[in-house]
C-alpha positions as CSV (number, residue, x, y, z in Angstrom):
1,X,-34.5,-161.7,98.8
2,X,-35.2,-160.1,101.9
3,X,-36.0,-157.1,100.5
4,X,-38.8,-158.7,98.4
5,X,-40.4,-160.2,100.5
6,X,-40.6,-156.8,102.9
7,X,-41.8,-155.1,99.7
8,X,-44.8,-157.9,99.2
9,X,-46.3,-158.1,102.8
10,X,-45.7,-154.2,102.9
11,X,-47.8,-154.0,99.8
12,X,-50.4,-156.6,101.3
13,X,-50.4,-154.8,104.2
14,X,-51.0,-151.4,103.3
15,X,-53.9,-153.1,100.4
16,X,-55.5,-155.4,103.2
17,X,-55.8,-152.6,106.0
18,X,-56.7,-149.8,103.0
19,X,-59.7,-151.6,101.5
20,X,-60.7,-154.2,104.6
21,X,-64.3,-154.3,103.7
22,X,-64.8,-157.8,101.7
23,X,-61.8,-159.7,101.4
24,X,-61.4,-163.0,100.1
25,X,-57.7,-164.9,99.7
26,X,-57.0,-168.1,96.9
27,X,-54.8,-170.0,94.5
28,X,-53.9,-169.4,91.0
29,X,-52.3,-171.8,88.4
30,X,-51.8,-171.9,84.4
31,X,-50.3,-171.6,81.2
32,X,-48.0,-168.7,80.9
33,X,-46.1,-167.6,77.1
34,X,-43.4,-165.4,77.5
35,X,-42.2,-163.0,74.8
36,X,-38.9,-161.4,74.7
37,X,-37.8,-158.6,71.6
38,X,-34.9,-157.5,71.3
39,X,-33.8,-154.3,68.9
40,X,-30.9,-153.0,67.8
41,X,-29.3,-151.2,65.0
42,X,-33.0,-151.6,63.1
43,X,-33.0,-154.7,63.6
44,X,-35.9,-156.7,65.8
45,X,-36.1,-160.0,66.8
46,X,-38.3,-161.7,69.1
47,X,-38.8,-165.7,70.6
48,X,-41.4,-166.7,72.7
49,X,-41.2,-169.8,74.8
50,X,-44.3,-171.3,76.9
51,X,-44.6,-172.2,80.6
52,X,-46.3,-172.1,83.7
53,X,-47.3,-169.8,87.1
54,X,-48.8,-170.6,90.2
55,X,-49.6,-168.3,93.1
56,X,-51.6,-166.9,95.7
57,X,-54.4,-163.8,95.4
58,X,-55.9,-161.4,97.5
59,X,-58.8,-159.8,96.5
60,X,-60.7,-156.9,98.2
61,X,-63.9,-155.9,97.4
62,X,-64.4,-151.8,97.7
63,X,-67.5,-151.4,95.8
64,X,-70.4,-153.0,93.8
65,X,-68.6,-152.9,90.5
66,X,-64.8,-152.7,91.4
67,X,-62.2,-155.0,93.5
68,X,-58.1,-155.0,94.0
69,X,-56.7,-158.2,93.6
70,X,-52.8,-158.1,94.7
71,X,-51.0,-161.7,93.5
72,X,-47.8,-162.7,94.3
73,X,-46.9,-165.4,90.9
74,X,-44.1,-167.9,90.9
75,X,-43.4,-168.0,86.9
76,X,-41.1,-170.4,85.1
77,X,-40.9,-170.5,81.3
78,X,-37.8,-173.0,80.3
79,X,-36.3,-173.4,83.3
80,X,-35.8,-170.0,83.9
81,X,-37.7,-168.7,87.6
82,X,-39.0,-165.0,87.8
83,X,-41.5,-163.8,90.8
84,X,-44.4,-161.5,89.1
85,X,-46.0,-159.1,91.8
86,X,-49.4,-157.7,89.8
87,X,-52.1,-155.3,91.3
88,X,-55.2,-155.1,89.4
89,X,-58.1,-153.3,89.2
90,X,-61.1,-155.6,88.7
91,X,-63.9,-153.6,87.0
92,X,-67.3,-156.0,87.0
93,X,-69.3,-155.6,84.1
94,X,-72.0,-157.8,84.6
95,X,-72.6,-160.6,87.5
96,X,-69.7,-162.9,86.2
97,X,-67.2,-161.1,83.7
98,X,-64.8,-158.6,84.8
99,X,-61.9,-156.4,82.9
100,X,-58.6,-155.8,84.9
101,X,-55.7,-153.8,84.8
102,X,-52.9,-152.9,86.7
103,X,-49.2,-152.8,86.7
104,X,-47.1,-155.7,87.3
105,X,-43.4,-156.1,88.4
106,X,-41.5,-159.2,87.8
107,X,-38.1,-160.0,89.9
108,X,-36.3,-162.8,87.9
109,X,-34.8,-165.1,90.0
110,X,-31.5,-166.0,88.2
111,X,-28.1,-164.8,88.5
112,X,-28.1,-160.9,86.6
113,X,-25.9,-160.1,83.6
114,X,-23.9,-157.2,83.6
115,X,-25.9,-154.1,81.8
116,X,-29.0,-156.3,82.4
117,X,-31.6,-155.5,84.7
118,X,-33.4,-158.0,87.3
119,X,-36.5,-156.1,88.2
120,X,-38.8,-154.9,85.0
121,X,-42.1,-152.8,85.0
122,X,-45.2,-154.1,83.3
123,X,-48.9,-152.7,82.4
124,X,-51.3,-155.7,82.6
125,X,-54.9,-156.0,80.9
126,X,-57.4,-158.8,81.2
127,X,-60.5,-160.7,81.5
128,X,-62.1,-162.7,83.9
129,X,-64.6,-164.9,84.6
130,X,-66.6,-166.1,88.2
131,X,-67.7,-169.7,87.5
132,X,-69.6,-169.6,90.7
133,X,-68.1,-168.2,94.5
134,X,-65.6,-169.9,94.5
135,X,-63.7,-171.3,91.4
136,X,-62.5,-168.5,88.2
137,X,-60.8,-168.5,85.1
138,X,-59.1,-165.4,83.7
139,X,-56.7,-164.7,80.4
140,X,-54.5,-161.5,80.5
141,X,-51.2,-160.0,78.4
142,X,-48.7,-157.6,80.1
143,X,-46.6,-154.4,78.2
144,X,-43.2,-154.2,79.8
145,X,-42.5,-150.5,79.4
146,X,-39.3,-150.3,80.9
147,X,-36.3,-151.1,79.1
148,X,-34.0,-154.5,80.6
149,X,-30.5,-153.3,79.0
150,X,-29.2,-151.1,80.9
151,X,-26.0,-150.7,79.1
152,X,-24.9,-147.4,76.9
153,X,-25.6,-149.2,73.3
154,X,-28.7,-148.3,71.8
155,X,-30.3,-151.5,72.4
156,X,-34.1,-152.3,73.5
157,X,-34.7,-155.5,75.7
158,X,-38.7,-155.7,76.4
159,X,-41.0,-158.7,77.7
160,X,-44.7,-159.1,77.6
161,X,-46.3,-162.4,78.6
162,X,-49.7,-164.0,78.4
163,X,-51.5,-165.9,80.8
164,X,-54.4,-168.1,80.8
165,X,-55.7,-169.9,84.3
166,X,-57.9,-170.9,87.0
167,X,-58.2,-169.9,90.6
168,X,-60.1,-171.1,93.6
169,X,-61.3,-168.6,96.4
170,X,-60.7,-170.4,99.5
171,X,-61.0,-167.8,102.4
């Protein structure tokens, strides 16, 4: 756990001193639908089960058209806890909509099963929407593209989640 938390003000850090023109800091909350597919032998199956996230966002303005918003997420979905870490590219494309994308890592937070891995490596994509200054809503998916079994079967163990919520910009 220490290590984690070194990693997320390190990467806060090295974002906030990088890009220290604009900067503003919030909250994020909502509705977050997890995926998991598994495949092996030919065979795929996949359940999804539905929860929630809440967090904290930086986001740093570096030009016109284009910000970096770091987030450190506190996800649970059944129970189950998992810390998501995304850094996204915000690319405005008019006044209030933007497009993001980014790469994510999630660090689940339960106890890790042998040939399992804890740590997995996801591209993220989304929209998003300025209601006015201060208050936003954005919707976004995430790929996992690394593999979670780590074992020497030919299996394949892959996430991807959706999220849909609202933020406030209080700083």
């Amino acid at each position: 756990m220490k290590k984690l938390f070194l990693v997320v003000i390190s990467v806060f850090a090295f974002t906030y001193s990088s890009y220290a023109q604009d900067v503003r800091f919030g909250a994020t909350a909502g509705y977050l639908n997890a995926r998991a597919s598994i495949k092996a032998d030919g065979i795929s199956v996949s359940a999804s089960e539905s929860g929630f996230y809440l967090g904290a966002i930086a986001d740093f303005n570096v030009s016109e058209n284009f910000n970096i918003q770091p987030e450190l997420l506190y996800a649970n979905v059944d129970g189950s806890g998992a810390l998501m870490l995304p850094i996204l590219g915000k690319f405005a494309i008019s006044e209030k909509f933007n497009f993001q994308v980014g790469p994510q890592v999630v660090f689940s937070l339960e106890e890790s099963v042998e040939d399992f891995s804890s740590v997995e490596f996801d591209v993220a994509g989304g929209v998003g929407y300025d209601i006015d200054d201060d208050f936003f809503i954005e919707a976004r998916y995430t790929f996992q593209i690394n593999n979670s079994y780590t074992g020497s079967e030919d299996v394949k163990v892959r996430g991807n989640y959706l999220t849909i919520g609202v933020g406030y910009k209080f700083l």
